[in-house]
C-alpha positions in Angstrom: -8.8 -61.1 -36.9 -12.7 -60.5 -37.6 -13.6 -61.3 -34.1 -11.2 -58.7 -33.1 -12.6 -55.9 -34.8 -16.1 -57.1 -34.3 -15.7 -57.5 -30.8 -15.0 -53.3 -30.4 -18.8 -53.3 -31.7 -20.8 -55.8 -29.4 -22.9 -52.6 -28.2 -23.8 -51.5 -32.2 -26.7 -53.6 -34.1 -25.5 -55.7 -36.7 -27.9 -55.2 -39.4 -26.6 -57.2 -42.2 -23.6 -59.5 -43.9 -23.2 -59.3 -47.4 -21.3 -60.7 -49.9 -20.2 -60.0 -53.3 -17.9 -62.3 -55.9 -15.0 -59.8 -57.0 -13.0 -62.5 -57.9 -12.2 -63.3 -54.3 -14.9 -62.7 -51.9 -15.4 -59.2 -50.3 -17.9 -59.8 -47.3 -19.2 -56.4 -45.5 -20.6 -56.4 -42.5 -22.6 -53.7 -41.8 -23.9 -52.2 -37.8 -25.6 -49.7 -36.2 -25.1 -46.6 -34.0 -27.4 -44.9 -33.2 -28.1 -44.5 -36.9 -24.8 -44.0 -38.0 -23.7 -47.0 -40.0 -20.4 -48.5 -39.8 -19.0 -51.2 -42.7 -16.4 -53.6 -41.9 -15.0 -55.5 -45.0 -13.4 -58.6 -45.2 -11.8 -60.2 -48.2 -12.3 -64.5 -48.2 -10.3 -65.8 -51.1 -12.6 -67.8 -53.2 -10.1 -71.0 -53.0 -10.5 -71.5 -49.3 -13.6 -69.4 -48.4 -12.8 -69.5 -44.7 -13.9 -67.1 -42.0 -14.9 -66.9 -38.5 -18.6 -66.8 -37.7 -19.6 -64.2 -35.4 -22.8 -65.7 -33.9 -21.2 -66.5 -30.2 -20.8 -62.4 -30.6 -23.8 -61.8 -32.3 -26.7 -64.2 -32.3 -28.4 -62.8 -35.8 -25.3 -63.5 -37.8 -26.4 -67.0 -37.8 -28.8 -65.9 -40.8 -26.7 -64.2 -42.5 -23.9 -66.5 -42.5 -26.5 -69.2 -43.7 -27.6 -67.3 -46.5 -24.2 -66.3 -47.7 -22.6 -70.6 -47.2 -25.8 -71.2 -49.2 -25.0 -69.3 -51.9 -21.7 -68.8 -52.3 -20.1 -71.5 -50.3 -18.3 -69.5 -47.8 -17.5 -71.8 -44.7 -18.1 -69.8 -41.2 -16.1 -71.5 -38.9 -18.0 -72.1 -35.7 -21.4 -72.3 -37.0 -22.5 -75.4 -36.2 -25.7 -74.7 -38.3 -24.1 -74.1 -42.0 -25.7 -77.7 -43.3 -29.2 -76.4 -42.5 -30.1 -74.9 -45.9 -32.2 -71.5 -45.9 -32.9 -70.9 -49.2 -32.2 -74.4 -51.3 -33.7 -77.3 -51.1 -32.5 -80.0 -48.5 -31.0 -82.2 -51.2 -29.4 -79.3 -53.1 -25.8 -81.1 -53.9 -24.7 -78.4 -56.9 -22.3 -75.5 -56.4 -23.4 -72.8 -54.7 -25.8 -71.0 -57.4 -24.6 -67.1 -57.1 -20.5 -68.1 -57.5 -19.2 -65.9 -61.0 -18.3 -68.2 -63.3 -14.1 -67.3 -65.1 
Protein backbone atom coordinates (compact mmCIF):
# COMPACT_ATOMS: atom_id res chain seq x y z
CA UNK A 1 0.00 0.00 0.00
CA UNK A 2 2.93 2.66 0.72
CA UNK A 3 4.47 2.13 -2.58
CA UNK A 4 1.11 2.82 -4.00
CA UNK A 5 0.65 6.11 -2.65
CA UNK A 6 4.26 7.04 -2.92
CA UNK A 7 4.51 6.08 -6.37
CA UNK A 8 1.71 9.17 -7.35
CA UNK A 9 4.80 11.34 -5.94
CA UNK A 10 8.03 10.11 -7.79
CA UNK A 11 8.21 13.80 -9.30
CA UNK A 12 7.98 15.66 -5.56
CA UNK A 13 11.37 15.63 -3.21
CA UNK A 14 11.19 13.54 -0.43
CA UNK A 15 12.64 15.52 2.29
CA UNK A 16 12.36 13.41 5.30
CA UNK A 17 10.85 9.98 7.16
CA UNK A 18 10.07 10.35 10.56
CA UNK A 19 9.00 8.36 13.20
CA UNK A 20 7.35 8.65 16.39
CA UNK A 21 6.37 5.81 19.21
CA UNK A 22 2.51 6.38 19.95
CA UNK A 23 2.11 3.16 21.15
CA UNK A 24 2.26 1.64 17.67
CA UNK A 25 4.51 3.41 15.26
CA UNK A 26 3.20 6.49 13.21
CA UNK A 27 5.91 7.01 10.41
CA UNK A 28 5.31 10.41 8.21
CA UNK A 29 6.87 10.87 5.22
CA UNK A 30 7.11 14.09 4.26
CA UNK A 31 7.87 15.63 0.12
CA UNK A 32 8.11 18.50 -1.70
CA UNK A 33 6.32 20.59 -4.37
CA UNK A 34 7.42 23.17 -5.35
CA UNK A 35 7.33 24.27 -1.65
CA UNK A 36 4.20 23.06 -0.74
CA UNK A 37 4.68 20.12 1.57
CA UNK A 38 2.78 17.03 1.47
CA UNK A 39 2.72 14.35 4.68
CA UNK A 40 1.83 10.86 4.19
CA UNK A 41 1.43 8.82 7.43
CA UNK A 42 1.73 5.35 7.99
CA UNK A 43 0.92 3.45 11.15
CA UNK A 44 3.57 0.16 11.80
CA UNK A 45 2.34 -1.76 14.71
CA UNK A 46 5.11 -1.96 17.19
CA UNK A 47 4.74 -6.06 17.33
CA UNK A 48 5.67 -6.57 13.78
CA UNK A 49 7.31 -3.17 12.68
CA UNK A 50 7.08 -4.09 8.99
CA UNK A 51 6.95 -1.75 6.06
CA UNK A 52 8.03 -1.42 2.55
CA UNK A 53 11.15 0.59 1.84
CA UNK A 54 10.94 3.08 -0.69
CA UNK A 55 14.51 3.42 -1.91
CA UNK A 56 13.96 1.55 -5.46
CA UNK A 57 11.45 4.77 -5.69
CA UNK A 58 13.46 7.01 -4.01
CA UNK A 59 17.13 6.65 -3.52
CA UNK A 60 17.51 9.07 -0.25
CA UNK A 61 15.06 7.02 1.71
CA UNK A 62 17.83 4.66 2.27
CA UNK A 63 18.95 7.17 5.19
CA UNK A 64 16.11 7.67 6.50
CA UNK A 65 14.99 4.16 6.77
CA UNK A 66 18.53 3.48 8.38
CA UNK A 67 18.15 5.94 10.93
CA UNK A 68 14.62 5.09 11.91
CA UNK A 69 15.63 0.56 11.99
CA UNK A 70 18.41 2.01 14.11
CA UNK A 71 16.45 3.36 16.46
CA UNK A 72 13.37 2.01 16.73
CA UNK A 73 13.71 -1.24 15.05
CA UNK A 74 11.36 -0.83 12.21
CA UNK A 75 12.28 -3.48 9.49
CA UNK A 76 12.04 -1.79 5.75
CA UNK A 77 11.42 -4.55 3.62
CA UNK A 78 13.71 -4.36 0.66
CA UNK A 79 16.58 -2.56 2.04
CA UNK A 80 19.20 -4.60 1.68
CA UNK A 81 21.24 -2.06 3.83
CA UNK A 82 19.25 -2.10 7.28
CA UNK A 83 22.39 -4.04 9.15
CA UNK A 84 24.71 -1.16 8.33
CA UNK A 85 24.33 0.83 11.45
CA UNK A 86 24.24 4.87 11.05
CA UNK A 87 24.21 6.10 14.34
CA UNK A 88 25.28 2.93 16.88
CA UNK A 89 28.10 1.34 17.14
CA UNK A 90 28.81 -1.77 14.85
CA UNK A 91 28.42 -4.24 17.78
CA UNK A 92 25.33 -2.46 19.19
CA UNK A 93 23.20 -5.82 20.13
CA UNK A 94 20.56 -3.90 22.67
CA UNK A 95 17.03 -2.87 21.69
CA UNK A 96 16.68 -0.10 19.70
CA UNK A 97 17.45 2.94 22.18
CA UNK A 98 14.45 5.51 21.36
CA UNK A 99 11.47 2.46 21.76
CA UNK A 100 8.81 3.97 24.88
CA UNK A 101 9.05 1.80 27.42
CA UNK A 102 4.92 0.48 28.88
Amino acid sequence: MIKQRVKKLEDKRLIAIVCKDEGDFVLNYYFDDNGKIIVLKFKVPKKKPFIESIIDIFPNADYYEREIHDFFGVEFEGNPKLHLKLFLPDDWNKKPPFLKKR
